[in-house]
C-alpha positions in Angstrom: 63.4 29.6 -15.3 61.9 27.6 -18.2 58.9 26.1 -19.2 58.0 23.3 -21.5 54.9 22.9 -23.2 54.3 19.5 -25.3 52.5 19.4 -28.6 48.6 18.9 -26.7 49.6 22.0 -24.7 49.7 25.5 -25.4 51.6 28.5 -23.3 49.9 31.9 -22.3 51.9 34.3 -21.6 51.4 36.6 -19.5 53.9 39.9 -18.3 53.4 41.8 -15.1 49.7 40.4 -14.8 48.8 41.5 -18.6 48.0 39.1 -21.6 50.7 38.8 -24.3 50.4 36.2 -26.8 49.4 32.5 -27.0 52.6 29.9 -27.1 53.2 26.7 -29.0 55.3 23.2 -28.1 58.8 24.4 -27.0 60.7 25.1 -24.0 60.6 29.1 -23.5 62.0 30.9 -20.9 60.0 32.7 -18.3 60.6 36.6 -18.7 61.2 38.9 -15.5 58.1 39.6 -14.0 56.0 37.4 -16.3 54.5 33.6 -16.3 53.3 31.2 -18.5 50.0 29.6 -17.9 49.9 26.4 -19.4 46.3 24.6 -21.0 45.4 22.0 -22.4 44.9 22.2 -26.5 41.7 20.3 -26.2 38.0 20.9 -25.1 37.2 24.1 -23.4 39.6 26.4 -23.2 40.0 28.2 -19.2 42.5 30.7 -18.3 42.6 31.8 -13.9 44.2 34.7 -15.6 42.1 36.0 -18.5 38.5 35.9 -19.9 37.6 34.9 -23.4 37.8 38.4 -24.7 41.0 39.0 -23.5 42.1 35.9 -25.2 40.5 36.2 -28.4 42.3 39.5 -28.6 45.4 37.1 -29.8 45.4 36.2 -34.0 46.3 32.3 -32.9 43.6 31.9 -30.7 41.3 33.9 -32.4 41.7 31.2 -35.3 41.8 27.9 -33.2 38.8 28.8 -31.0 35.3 29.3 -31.1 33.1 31.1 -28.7 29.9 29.3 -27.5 26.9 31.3 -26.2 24.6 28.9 -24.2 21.4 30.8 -23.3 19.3 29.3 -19.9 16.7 27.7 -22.3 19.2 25.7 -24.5 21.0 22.5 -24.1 24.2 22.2 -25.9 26.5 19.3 -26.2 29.8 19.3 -27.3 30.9 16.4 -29.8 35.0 15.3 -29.9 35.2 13.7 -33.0 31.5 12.6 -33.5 31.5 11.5 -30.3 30.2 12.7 -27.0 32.4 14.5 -25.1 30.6 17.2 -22.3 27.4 19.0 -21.7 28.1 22.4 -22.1 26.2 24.5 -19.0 24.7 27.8 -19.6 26.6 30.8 -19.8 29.6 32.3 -22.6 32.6 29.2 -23.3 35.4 29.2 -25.4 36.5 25.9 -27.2 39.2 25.0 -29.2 37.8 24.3 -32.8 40.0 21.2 -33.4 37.5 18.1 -33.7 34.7 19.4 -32.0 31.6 20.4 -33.2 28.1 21.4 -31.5 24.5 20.1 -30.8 22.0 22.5 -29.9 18.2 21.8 -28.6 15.6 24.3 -27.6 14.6 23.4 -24.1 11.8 26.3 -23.9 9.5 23.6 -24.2 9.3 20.5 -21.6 9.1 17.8 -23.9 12.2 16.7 -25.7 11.6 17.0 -29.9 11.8 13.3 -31.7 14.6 14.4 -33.7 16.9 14.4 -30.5 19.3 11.5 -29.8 18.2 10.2 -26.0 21.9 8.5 -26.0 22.9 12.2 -25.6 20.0 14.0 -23.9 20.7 10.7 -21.0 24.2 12.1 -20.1 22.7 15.4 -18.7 22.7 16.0 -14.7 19.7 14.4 -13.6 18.4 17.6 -11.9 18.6 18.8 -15.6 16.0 16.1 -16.8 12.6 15.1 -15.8 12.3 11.0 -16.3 8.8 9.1 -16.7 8.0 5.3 -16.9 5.2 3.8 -18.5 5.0 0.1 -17.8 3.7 -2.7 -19.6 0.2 -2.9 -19.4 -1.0 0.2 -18.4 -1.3 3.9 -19.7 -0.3 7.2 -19.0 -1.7 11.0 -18.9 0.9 13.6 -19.4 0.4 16.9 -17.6 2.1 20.2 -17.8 1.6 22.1 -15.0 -1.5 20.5 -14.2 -2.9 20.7 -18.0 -3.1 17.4 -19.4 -1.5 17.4 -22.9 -1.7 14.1 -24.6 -1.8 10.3 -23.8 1.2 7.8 -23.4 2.1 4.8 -24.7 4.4 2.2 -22.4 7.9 3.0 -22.5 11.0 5.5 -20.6 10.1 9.5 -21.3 12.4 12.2 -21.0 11.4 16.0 -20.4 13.6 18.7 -20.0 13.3 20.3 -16.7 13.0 23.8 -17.8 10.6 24.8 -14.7 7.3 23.6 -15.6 5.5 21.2 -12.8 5.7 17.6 -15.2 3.9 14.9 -14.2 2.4 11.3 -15.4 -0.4 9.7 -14.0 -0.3 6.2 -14.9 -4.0 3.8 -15.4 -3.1 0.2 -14.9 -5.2 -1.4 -18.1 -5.3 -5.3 -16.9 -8.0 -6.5 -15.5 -8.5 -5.7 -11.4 -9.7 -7.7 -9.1 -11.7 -6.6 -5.8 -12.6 -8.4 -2.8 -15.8 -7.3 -0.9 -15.5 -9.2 1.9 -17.7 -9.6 5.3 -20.7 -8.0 4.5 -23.3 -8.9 7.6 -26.5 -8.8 5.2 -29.8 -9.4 6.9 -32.2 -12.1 4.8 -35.7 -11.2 4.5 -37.0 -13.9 6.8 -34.6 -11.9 9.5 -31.7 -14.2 9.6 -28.1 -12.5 9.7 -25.3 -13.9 7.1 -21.9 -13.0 6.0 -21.4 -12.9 1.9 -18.6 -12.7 0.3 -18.3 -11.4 -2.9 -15.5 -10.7 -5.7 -15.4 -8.9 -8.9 -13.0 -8.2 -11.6 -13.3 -5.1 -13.6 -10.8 -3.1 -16.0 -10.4 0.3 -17.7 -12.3 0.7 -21.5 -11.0 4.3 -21.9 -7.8 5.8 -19.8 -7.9 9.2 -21.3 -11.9 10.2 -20.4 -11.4 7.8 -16.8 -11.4 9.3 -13.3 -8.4 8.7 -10.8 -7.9 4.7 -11.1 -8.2 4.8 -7.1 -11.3 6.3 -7.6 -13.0 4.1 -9.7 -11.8 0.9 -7.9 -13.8 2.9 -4.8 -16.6 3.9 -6.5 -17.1 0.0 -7.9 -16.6 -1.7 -4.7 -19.4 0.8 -2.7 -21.3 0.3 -6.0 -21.2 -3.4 -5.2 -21.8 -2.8 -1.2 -24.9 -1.4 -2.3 -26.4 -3.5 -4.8 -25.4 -6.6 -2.6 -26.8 -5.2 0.1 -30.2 -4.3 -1.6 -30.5 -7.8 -3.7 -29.4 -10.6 -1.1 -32.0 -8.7 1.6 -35.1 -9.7 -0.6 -34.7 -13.2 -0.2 -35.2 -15.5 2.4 -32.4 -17.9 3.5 -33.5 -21.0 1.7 -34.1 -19.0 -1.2 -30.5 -17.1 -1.0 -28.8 -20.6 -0.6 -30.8 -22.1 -3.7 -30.4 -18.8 -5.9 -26.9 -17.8 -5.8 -26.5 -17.4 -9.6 -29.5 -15.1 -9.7 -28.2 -12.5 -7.0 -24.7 -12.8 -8.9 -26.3 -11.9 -12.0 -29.0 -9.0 -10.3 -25.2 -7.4 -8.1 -23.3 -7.7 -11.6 -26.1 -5.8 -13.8 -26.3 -3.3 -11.7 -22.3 -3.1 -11.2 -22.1 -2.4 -15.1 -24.4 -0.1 -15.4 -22.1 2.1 -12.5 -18.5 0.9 -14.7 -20.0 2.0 -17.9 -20.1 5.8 -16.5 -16.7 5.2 -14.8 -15.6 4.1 -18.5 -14.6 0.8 -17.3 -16.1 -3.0 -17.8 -16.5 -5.7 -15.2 -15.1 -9.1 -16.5 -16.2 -11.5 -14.4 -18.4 -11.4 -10.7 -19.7 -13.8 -8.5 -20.6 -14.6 -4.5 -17.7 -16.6 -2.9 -18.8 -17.6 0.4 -22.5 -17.4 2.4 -21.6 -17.9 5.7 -24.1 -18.4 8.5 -24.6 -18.0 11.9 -22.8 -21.3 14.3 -26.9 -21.9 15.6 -28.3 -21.4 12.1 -25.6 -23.8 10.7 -25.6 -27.0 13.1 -29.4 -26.5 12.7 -29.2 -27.0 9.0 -26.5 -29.4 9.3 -29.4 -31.6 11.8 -32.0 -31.3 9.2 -29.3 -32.4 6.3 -28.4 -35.3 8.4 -31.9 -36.1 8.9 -33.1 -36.2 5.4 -30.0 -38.2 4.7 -31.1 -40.8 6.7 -34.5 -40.7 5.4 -33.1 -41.1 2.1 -31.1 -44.2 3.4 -34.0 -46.0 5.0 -36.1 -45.3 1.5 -33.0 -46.8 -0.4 -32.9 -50.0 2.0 -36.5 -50.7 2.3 -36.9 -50.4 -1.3 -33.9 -53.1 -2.0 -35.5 -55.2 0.4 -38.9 -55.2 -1.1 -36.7 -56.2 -4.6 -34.9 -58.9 -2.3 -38.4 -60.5 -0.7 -39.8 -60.2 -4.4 -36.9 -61.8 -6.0 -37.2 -64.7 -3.8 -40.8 -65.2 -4.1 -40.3 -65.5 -7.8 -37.6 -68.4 -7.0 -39.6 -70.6 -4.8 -42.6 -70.2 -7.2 -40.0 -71.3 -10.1 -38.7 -73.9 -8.2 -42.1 -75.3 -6.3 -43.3 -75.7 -10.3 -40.0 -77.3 -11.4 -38.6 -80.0 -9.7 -35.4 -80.7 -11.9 -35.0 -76.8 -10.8 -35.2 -77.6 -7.5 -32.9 -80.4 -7.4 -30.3 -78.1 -9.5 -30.7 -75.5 -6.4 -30.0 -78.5 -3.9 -26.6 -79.5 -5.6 -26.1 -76.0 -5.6 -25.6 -75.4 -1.9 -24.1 -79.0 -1.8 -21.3 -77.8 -3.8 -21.1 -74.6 -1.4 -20.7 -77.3 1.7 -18.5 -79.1 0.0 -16.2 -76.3 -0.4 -15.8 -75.9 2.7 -14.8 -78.8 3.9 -11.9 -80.4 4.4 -12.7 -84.0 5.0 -15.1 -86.9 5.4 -15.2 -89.5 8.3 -17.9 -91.9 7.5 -18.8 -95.0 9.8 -21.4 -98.0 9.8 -24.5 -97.7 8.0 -25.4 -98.0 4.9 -23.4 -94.6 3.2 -24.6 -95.4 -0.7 -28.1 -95.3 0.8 -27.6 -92.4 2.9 -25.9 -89.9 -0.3 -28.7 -91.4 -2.2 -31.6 -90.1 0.2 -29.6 -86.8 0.8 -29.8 -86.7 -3.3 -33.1 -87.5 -3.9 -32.5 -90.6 -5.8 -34.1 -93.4 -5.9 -34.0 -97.0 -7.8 -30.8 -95.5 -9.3 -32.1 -92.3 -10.9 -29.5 -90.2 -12.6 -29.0 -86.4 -12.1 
């Protein structure tokens, strides 16, 4: 029987179960009792027959190997060529040395050193990495095994997972906003109302800053509270006419709670006051009512400048005949707008226009 091995290949042979020698390209034949494994004259080299001592116990691959001890806190990659070609899992390996060469990184500590290329490092197993995001916007705290080591800017992290709890707590650093909505306040002059109020409110310093859950809580009960305590010491006409002065008494008092929360408000202010159904068609009565008031002031008042107006007109005109007279022609103009035609019978008709004119002994207008 023979077996041919090609020029990437190499033969070992092996004779009633023992090693002899490694085999180049050729055609051999098989001996009695023996066999010819045949590898492959790249990468890692694996015999089912042999381990690497055995191997390296032969001069040829002795010289065209190298044995590769990966201890459990290293990461070793293997480069073909100056290119990637496998991740080399812990434990003893034996390589051929032909184009291939070795990166090795210390993994004893969770976070992966700077001088590390990620385009390698990102080809491990992911059960071998532990992967963070950072978005846009926000900031995170970076803990090792509950020990918070250093801040972190946005961006993709990679940590090797060597068995130490990893984690990254993210702080959103845009501004927030939060709705305090329905809060049944009673008025000092005992008259129930619902106020809605909003605030916005972000993060001055992420490192020294609580939970970000907990300070949105801890700012909206802060603004419960001081809600609660302004809007009761003012009657209802007053809480209607003051809005700008509770906003500014329930924001003072929100900063002051942010600025120990290491945050800021932004911006605050009361949305909606919204009254009882009797309390409101009550006010809207009164609203129509001085409305109307307002109206009858407004038409008596144009009136008295109407009744005035033509006082001053009949005075003018009772001095001023020619005045008069203009006034008459006036309205006769008016008539004669709107008409269409004249029928005129018997009678003296130059007589009659010159009465209806005021003219007499052939006066001229």
């Amino acid at each position: 029987m023979k077996t041919m091995i090609h020029e990437n290949e190499r033969g070992l042979l092996f004779v009633k179960g023992k090693f002899v020698k490694c085999l180049g390209a050729g055609t051999y034949r098989v001996p009695r009792r023996g066999e010819i494994e045949v590898v492959r004259a790249a990468g890692e080299l694996v015999s089912a027959h042999a381990d690497a001592d055995t191997l390296l116990s032969d001069p040829v691959l002795c010289e065209q190997t190298e044995r590769v001890v990966v201890t459990p806190q290293q990461a070793v990659i293997r480069l073909q060529d100056g290119a990637f070609d496998a991740v080399v899992p812990a434990g003893e390996h034996l390589f051929w040395k032909k184009g291939g060469s070795f990166l090795r990184f210390d993994t004893s500590r969770p976070e992966i050193a700077a001088d590390v290329p990620l385009s390698f490092v990102e080809k491990w197993a992911p059960f071998l990495l532990v992967r963070a995001d950072v978005k846009d916007g926000e900031a995170g705290k970076l803990y090792f095994d509950n020990k918070f080591v250093r801040m972190l800017e946005p961006g993709k992290y990679l940590f090797w997972a060597n068995g130490t709890q990893i984690g990254v707590k993210t702080f959103c650093l845009r501004p927030q906003i939060v709705e305090v909505n329905g809060q049944e306040i009673l008025t000092r002059d005992k008259v129930g109302v619902r106020i809605n109020f909003t605030f916005c409110y972000r993060l001055t310093d992420a490192e020294r800053a609580e939970d970000a859950s907990d300070v949105r809580s801890l700012l909206y009960t802060a603004a419960q509270l001081a809600l609660r305590a302004a809007a009761g010491t003012y009657t209802l006409d007053e809480l209607l006419e003051k809005k700008d002065e509770l906003c500014a008494c329930v924001r003072e008092k929100l900063e002051q709670n942010a600025a120990g929360l290491y945050a800021e408000i932004c911006e605050a202010g009361v949305k909606d006051i919204i009254l009882p159904g009797e309390i409101r068609d009550i006010m809207n009565t009164v609203l129509v009512a001085e409305k109307r008031a307002q109206a009858n002031v407004v038409t008596r008042r144009e009136e008295v400048a109407s009744t005035r107006s033509l006082l001053n007109t009949a005075r003018l005109m009772e001095e001023n005949p020619t005045l008069y007279k203009l006034k008459e022609l006036e309205y006769v103009e008016k008539i004669c707008e709107r008409v269409g035609s004249i029928s005129l019978s018997g009678g003296d008709i130059v007589g009659q226009l010159q009465e209806i004119l005021h003219l007499r002994n052939g006066g001229k207008t």
